[in-house]
N, C-alpha and C positions, 0 to 999 in steps of 0.2 A: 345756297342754303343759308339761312339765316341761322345763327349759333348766338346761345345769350345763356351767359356764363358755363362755357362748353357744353352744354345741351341743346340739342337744335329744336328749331322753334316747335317743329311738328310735333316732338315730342310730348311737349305743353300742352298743344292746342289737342292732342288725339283724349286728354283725359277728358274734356268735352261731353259729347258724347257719350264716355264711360260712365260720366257722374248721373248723368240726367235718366241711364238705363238704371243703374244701379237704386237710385232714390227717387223716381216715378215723378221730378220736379222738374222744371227748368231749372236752367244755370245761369246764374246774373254773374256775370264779370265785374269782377273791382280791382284794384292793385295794379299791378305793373303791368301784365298782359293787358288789360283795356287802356291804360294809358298810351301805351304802345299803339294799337290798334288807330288810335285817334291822330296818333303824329304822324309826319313824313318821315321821321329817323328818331329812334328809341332814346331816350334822356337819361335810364337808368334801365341796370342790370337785372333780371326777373328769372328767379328759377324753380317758381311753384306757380301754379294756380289759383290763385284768389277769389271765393266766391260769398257770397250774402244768402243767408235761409232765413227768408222772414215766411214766419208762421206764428201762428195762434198759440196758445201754450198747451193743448191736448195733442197735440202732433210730434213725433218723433222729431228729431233736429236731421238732418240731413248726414250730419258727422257720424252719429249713430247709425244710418239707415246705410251709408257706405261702409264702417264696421262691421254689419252684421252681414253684408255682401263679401265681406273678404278682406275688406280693406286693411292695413297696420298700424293702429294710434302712431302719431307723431306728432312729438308738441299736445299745446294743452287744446288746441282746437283744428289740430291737423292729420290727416290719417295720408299712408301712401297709397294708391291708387296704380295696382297696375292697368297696362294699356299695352296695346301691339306693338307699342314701340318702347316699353318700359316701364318702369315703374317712374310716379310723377307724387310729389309733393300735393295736398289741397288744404286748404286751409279754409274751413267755415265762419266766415261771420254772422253770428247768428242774431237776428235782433226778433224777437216778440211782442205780440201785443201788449203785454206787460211791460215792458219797458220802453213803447211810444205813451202808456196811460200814464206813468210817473218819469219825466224825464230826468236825469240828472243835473243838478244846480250847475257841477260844471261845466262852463260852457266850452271845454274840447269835449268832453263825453259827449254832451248835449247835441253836437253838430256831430260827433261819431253817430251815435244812434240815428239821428233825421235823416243823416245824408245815406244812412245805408235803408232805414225803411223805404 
C-alpha cells in the first residue's frame, strides 16, 4: 500500500469520483497527485487533492457546488470531501473566462492562470 504523509493513497484517489458525482464536471488533476501519477517514485509529500474548475463566469464554481453537496469549507479554496474511505482535503483552482480575457501582467500569475486554463 502506498502511504503519502500517513494517509494511503486510496484514500486520495477515492475523492475522485466523489467530486465529479457531487459537481456534474469532470476532474482535472494538478498538484501533487498528478505529478505523482506521471513518475516512477513520488518527489514530494501530497495529502489533498488538487483540482482546476475552468468555467465561464455564469456557472457555479465547483467549490460551491461540493459545499452545497455536504462538503466542509477549508481554507479559502478548499472544502473536505467525505469519501468510503474518509474524509479528504480538495482544493479548487478556479480560473474563468474572465481571467483568460485579462491576464495578469505578472508573469507567475500569468503562467498560473494559462497553465491551469
Amino acid at each position: 500500500m502506498i502511504v503519502l504523509a500517513g494517509r494511503p493513497m486510496t484514500q486520495i484517489v477515492s475523492a475522485i469520483p466523489v467530486v465529479a458525482e457531487q459537481t456534474g464536471r469532470p476532474v482535472v488533476l494538478v498538484g501533487g497527485l498528478a505529478v505523482m501519477c506521471r513518475l516512477t517514485a513520488p518527489y514530494r509529500v501530497t495529502t489533498d487533492l488538487d483540482t482546476v474548475d475552468r468555467r465561464t463566469g455564469e456557472e457555479d464554481s465547483q467549490l460551491q457546488l461540493l459545499v452545497a453537496a455536504g462538503a466542509v469549507p477549508s481554507g479559502p479554496v478548499g472544502a473536505l470531501v467525505s469519501t468510503p474511505w474518509g474524509e479528504v482535503k480538495v482544493d479548487v483552482l478556479g480560473v474563468t473566462d474572465a481571467d483568460i480575457a485579462t491576464l495578469p501582467d505578472d508573469p507567475n500569475d500569468r503562467l498560473h492562470v494559462q497553465s491551469h486554463a
